[in-house]
N, CA, C and O of each residue as an XYZ file, in Angstrom:
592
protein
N       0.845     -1.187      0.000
C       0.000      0.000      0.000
C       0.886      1.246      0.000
O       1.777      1.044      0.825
N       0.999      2.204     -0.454
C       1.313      3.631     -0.692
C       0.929      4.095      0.378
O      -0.210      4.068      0.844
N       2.145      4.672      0.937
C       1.384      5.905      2.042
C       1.249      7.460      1.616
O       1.578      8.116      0.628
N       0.647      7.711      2.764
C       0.243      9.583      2.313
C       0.686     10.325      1.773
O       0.357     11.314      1.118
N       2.005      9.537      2.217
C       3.142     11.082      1.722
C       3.537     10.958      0.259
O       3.562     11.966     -0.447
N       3.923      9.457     -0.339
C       3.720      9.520     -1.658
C       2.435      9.900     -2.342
O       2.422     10.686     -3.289
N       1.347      9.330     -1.848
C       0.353     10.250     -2.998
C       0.401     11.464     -2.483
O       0.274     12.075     -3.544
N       0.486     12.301     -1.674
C       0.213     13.621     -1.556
C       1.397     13.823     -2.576
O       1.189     14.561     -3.539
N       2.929     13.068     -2.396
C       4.116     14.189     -3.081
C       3.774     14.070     -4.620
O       3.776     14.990     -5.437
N       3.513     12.882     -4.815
C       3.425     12.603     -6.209
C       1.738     13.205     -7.116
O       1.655     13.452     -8.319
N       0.424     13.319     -5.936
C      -0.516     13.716     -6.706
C      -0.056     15.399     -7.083
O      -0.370     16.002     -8.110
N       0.810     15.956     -5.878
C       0.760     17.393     -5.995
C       2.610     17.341     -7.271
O       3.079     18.177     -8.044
N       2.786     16.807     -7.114
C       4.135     16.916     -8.433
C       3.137     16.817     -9.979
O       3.250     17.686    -10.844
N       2.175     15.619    -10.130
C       1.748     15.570    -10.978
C       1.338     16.821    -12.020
O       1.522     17.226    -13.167
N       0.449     17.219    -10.414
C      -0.688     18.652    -10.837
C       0.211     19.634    -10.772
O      -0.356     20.637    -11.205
N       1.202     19.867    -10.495
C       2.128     20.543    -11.227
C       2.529     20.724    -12.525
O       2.456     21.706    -13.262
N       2.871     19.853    -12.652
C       3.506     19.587    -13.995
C       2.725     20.199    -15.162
O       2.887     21.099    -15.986
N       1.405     18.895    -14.705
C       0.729     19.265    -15.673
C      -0.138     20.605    -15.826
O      -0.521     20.819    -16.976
N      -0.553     21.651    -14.737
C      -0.644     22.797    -14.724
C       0.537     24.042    -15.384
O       0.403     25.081    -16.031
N       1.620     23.337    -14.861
C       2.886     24.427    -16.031
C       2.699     23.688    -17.222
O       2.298     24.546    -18.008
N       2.761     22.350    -17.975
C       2.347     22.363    -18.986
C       1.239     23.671    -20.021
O       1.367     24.538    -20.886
N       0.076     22.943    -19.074
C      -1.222     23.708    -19.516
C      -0.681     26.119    -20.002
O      -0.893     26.894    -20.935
N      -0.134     26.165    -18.931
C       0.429     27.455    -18.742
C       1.113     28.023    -19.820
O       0.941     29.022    -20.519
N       2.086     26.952    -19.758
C       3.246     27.269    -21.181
C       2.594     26.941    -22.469
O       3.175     27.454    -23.425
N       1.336     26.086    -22.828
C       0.736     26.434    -24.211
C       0.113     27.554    -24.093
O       0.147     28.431    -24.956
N      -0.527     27.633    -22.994
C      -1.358     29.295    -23.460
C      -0.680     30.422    -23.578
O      -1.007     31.339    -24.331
N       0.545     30.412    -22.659
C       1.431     31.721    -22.435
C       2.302     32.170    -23.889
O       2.732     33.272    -24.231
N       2.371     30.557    -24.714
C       3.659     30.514    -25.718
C       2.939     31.846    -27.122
O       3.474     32.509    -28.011
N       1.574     31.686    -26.641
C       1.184     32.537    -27.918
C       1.598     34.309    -27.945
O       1.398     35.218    -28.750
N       2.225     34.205    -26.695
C       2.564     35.991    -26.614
C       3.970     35.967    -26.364
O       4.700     36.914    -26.072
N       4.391     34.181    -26.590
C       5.891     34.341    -25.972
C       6.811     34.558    -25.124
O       7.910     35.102    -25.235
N       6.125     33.956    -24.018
C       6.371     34.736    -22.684
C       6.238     32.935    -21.853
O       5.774     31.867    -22.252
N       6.758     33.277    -20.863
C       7.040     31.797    -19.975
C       5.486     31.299    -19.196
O       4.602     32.122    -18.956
N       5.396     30.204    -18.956
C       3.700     30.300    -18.359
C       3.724     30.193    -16.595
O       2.775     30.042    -15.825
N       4.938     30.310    -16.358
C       4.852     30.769    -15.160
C       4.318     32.010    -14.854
O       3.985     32.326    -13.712
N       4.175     33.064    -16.281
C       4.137     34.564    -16.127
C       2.562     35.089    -15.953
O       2.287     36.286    -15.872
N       1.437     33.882    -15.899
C       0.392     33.251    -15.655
C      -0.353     34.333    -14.475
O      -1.187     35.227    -14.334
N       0.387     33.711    -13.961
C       0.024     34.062    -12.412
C       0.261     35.299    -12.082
O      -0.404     35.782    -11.166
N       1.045     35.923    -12.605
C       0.854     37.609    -12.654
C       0.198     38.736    -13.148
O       0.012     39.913    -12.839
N      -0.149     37.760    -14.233
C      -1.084     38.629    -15.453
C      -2.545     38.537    -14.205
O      -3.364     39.457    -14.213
N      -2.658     37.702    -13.505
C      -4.157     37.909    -13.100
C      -4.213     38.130    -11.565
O      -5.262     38.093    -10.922
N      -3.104     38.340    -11.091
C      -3.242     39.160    -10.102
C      -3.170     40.671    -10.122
O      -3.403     41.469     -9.214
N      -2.785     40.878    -11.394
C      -2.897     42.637    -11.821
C      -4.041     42.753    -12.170
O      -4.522     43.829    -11.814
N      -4.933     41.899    -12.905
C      -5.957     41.950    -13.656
C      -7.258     41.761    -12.214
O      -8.471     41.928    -12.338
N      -6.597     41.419    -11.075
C      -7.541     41.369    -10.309
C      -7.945     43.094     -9.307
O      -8.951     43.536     -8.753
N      -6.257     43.694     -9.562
C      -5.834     44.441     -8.588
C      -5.610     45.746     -9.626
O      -4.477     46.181     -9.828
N      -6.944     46.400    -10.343
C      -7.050     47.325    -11.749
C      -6.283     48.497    -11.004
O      -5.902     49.290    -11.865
N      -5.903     48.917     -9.714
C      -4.918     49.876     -9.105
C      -3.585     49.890     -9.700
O      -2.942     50.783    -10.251
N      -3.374     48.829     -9.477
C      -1.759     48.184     -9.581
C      -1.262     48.168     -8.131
O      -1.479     48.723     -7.054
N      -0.275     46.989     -8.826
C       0.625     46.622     -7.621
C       1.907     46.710     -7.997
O       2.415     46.795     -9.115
N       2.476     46.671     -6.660
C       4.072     47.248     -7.030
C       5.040     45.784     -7.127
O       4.458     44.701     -7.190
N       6.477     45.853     -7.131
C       6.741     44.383     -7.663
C       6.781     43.534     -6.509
O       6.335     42.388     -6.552
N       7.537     44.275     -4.981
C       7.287     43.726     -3.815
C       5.860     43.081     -3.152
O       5.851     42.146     -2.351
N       4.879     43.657     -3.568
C       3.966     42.960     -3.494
C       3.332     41.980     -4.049
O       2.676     41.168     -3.396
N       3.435     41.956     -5.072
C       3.745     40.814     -6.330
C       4.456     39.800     -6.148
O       3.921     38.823     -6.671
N       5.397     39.564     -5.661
C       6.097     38.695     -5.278
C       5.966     38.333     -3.913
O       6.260     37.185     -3.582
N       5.514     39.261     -2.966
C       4.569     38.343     -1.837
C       3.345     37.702     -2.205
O       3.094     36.537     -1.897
N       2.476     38.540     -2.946
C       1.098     37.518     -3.552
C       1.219     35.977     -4.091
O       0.532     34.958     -4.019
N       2.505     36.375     -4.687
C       2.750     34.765     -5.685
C       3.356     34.219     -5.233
O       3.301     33.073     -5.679
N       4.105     34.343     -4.406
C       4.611     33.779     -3.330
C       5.863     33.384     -4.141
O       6.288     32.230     -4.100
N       6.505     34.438     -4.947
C       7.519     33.981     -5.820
C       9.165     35.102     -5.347
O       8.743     36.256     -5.426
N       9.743     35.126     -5.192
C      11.006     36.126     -4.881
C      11.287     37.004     -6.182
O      11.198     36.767     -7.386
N      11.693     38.203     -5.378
C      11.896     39.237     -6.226
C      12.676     39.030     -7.659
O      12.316     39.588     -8.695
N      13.720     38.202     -7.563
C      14.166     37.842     -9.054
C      13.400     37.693     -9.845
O      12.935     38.582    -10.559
N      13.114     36.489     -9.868
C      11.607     36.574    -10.800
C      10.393     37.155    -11.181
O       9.773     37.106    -12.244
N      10.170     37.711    -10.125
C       9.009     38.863    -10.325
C       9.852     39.763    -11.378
O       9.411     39.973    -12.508
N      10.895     40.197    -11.005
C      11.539     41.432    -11.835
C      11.918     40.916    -13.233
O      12.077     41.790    -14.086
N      12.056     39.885    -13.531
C      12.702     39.102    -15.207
C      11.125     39.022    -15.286
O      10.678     39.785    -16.143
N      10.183     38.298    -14.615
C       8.815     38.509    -15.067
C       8.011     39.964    -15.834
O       7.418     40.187    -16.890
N       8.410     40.758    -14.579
C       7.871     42.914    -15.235
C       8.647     42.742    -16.408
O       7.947     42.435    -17.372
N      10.216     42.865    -16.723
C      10.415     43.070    -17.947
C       9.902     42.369    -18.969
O       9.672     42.988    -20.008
N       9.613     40.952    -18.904
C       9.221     40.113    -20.005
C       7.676     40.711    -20.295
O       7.252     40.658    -21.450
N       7.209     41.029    -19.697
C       5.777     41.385    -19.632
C       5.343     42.442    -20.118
O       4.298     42.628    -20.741
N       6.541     43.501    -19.701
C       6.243     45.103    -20.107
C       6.961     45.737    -21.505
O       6.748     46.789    -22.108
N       8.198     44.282    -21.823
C       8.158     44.363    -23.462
C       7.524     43.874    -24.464
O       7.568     44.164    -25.660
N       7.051     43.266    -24.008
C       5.604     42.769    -24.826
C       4.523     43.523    -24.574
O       3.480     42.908    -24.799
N       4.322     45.019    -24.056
C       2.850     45.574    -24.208
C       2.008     45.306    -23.351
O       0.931     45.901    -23.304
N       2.436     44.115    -22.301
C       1.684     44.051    -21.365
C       0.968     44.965    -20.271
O      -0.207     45.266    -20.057
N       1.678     45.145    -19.922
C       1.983     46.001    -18.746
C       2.796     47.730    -18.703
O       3.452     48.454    -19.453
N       2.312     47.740    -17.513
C       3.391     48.990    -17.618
C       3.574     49.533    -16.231
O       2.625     49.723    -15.470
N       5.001     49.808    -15.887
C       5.128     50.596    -14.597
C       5.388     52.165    -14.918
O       5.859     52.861    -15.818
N       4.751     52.312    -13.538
C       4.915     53.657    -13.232
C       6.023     53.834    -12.694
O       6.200     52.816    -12.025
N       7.091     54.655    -12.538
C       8.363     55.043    -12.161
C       7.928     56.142    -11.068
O       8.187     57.338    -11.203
N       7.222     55.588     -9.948
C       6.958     56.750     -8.860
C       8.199     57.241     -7.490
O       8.177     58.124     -6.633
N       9.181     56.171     -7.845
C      10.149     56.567     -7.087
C      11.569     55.984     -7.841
O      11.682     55.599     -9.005
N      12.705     56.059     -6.684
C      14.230     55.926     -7.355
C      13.805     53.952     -7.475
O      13.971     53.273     -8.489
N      13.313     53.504     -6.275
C      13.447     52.092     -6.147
C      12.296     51.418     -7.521
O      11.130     51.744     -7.747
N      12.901     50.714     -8.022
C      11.963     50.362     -8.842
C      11.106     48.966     -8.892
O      10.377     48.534     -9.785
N      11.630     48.136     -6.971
C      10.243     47.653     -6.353
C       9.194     48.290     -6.051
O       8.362     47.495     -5.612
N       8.794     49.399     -6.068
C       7.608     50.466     -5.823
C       7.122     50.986     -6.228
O       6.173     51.582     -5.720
N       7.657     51.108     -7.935
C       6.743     51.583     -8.713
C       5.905     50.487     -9.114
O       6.174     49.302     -9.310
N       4.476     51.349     -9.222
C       3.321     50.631     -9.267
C       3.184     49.921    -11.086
O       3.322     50.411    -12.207
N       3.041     49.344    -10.857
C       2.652     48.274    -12.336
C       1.068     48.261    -12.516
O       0.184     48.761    -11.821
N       1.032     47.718    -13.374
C      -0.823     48.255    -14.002
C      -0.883     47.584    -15.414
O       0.083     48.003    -16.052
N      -1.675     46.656    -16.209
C      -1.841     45.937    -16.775
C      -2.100     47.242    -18.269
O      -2.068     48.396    -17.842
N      -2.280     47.163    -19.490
C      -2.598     47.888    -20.481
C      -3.506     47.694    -21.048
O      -4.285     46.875    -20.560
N      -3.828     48.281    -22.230
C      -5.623     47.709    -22.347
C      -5.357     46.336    -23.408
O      -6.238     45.494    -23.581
N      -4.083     46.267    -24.038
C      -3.567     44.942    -24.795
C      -3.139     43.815    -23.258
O      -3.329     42.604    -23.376
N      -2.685     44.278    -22.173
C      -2.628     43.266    -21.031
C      -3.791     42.970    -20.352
O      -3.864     42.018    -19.576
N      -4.691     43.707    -20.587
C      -6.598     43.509    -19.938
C      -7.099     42.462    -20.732
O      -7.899     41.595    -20.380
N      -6.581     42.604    -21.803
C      -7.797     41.582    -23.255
C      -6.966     40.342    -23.149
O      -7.467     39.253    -23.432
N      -5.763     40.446    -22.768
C      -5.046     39.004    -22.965
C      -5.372     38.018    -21.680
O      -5.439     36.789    -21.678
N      -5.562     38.984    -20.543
C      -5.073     38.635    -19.319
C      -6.630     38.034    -19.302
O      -6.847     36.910    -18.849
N      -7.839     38.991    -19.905
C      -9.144     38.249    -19.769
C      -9.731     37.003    -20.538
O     -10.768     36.402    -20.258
N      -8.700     36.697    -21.745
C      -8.951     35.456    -22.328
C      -8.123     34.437    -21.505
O      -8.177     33.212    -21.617
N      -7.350     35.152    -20.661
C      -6.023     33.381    -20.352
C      -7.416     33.294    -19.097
O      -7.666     32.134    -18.770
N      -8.088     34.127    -18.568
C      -8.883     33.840    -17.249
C     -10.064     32.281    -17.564
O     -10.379     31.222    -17.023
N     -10.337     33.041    -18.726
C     -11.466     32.258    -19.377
C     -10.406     30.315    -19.391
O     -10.638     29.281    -18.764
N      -9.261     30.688    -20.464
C      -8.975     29.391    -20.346
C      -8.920     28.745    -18.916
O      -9.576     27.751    -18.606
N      -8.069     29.416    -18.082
C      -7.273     28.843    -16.695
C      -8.982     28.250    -15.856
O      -9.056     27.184    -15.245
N      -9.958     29.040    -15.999
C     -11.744     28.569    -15.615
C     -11.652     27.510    -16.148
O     -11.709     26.542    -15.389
N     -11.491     27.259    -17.509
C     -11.853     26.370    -18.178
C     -10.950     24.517    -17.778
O     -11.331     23.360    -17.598
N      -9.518     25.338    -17.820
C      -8.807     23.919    -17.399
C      -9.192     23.741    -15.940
O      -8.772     22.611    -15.693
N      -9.952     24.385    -14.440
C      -9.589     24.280    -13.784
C     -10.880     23.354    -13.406
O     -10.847     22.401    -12.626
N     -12.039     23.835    -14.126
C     -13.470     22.941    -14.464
C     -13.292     21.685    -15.014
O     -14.023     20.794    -14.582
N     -12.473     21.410    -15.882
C     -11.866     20.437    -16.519
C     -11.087     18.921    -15.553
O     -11.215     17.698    -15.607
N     -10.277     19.901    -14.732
C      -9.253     19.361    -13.734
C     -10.219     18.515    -12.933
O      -9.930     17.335    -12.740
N     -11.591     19.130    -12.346
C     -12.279     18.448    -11.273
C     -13.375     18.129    -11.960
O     -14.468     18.233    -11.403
N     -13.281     17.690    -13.273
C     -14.549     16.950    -13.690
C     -15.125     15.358    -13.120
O     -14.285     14.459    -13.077
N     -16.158     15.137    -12.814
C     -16.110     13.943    -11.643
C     -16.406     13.957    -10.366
O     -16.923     13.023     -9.753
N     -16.024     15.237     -9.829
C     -16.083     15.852     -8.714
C     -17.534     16.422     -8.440
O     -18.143     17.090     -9.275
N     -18.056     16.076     -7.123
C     -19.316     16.397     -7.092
C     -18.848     17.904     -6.146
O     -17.781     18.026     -5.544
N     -19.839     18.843     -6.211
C     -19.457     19.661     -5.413
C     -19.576     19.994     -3.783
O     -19.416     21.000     -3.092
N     -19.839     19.001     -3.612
C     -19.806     18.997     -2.230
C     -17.956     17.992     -1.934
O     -17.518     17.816     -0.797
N     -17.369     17.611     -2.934
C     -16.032     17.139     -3.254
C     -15.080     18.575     -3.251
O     -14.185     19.023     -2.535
N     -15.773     19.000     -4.415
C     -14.799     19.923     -4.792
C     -14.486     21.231     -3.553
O     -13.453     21.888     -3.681
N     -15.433     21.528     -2.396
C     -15.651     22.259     -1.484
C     -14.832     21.837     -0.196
O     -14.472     22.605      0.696
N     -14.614     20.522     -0.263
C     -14.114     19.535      0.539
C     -12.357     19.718      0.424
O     -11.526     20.039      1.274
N     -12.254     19.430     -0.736
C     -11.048     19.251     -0.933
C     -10.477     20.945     -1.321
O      -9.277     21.050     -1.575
N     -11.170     21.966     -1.351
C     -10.357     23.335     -1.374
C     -10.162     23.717     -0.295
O      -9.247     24.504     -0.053
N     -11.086     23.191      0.743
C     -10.665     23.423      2.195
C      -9.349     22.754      2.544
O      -8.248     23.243      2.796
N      -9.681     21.769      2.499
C      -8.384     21.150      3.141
C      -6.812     21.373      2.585
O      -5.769     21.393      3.238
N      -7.062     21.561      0.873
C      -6.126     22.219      0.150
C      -5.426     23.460      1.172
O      -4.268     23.615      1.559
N      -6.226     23.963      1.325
C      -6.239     25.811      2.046
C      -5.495     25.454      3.620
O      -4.626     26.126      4.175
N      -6.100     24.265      4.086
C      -5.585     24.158      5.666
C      -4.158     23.589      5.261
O      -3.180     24.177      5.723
N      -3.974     22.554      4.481
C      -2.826     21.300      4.207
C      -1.748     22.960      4.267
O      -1.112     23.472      5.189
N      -1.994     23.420      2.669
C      -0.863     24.939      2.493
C      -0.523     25.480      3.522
O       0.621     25.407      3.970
N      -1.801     26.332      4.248
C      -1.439     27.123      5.783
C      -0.446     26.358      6.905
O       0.324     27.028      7.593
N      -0.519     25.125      7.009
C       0.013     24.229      7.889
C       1.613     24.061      7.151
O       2.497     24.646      7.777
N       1.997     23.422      6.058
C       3.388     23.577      5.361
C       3.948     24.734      5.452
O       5.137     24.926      5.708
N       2.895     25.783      5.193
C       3.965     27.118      5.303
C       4.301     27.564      6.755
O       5.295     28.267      6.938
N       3.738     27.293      7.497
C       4.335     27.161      8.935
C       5.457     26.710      8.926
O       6.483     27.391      8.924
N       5.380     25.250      8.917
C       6.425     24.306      9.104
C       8.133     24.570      8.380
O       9.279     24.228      8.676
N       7.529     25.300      7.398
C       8.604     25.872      6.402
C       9.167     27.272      7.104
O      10.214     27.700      6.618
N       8.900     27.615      7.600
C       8.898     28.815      8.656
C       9.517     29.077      9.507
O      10.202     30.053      9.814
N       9.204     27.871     10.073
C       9.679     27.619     11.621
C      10.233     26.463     12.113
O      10.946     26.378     13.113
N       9.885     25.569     11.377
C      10.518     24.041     11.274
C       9.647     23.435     11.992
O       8.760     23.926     12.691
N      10.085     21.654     11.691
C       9.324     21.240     12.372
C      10.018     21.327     13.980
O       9.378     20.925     14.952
């Protein structure tokens, strides 16, 4: 019998994978990495803008990448920062009206694969398992934190 920890490591490696898969076909059409996914729609959520430090706390990704992310993003028309100070973690970023239309079709797909993902799933499943998703995360990132 398999214990927990392999299906948890291996169901959550899977759905990885195959979620950056899914990412990198949709992302490849603007040429851009599909990790860059996840940024396009947290701007698209946040029509203010956000600055890159915050961005990279949301995504829970480190500033390197956030910052090779803004440029890849903002030479392609995506995006655009504002230059409101010398530091250029703080200037505010803000999606364009070519990063609104893109960012609102990848939404539609990412709905679409994510309906897809839990087909089978009754919803009193799918309610089940985002909870515990939500507690399992909160609990690792502790542990990652602070150790065990």
């Amino acid at each position: 019998m398999v214990g927990r920890f392999e299906v948890f490591s291996l169901g959550l490696s899977e759905i990885m994978s195959s979620w950056n898969k899914i990412a990198a076909d949709e992302m490849s059409a603007f040429g851009l990495k599909g990790t860059y996914v996840i940024y396009l729609i947290a701007l698209y959520k946040h029509h203010e803008g956000l600055t890159s430090a915050i961005l990279s706390e949301m995504c829970n990704r480190d500033k390197a990448e956030v910052s090779r992310a803004i440029k890849a993003l903002e030479s392609k028309g995506l995006i655009i920062r504002e230059n409101t100070t010398v530091n250029g973690y703080r200037a505010k970023i803000t999606l364009t009206e070519q990063g609104r239309e893109a960012t609102k079709t990848l939404r539609e797909r990412v709905k679409l694969a994510v309906e897809k993902g839990g087909e089978g799933l009754t919803e009193e499943q799918r309610e089940s398992f985002y909870n515990a998703l939500e507690i399992i995360s909160a609990n690792l990132k502790k542990i990652s934190k602070e150790g065990l």
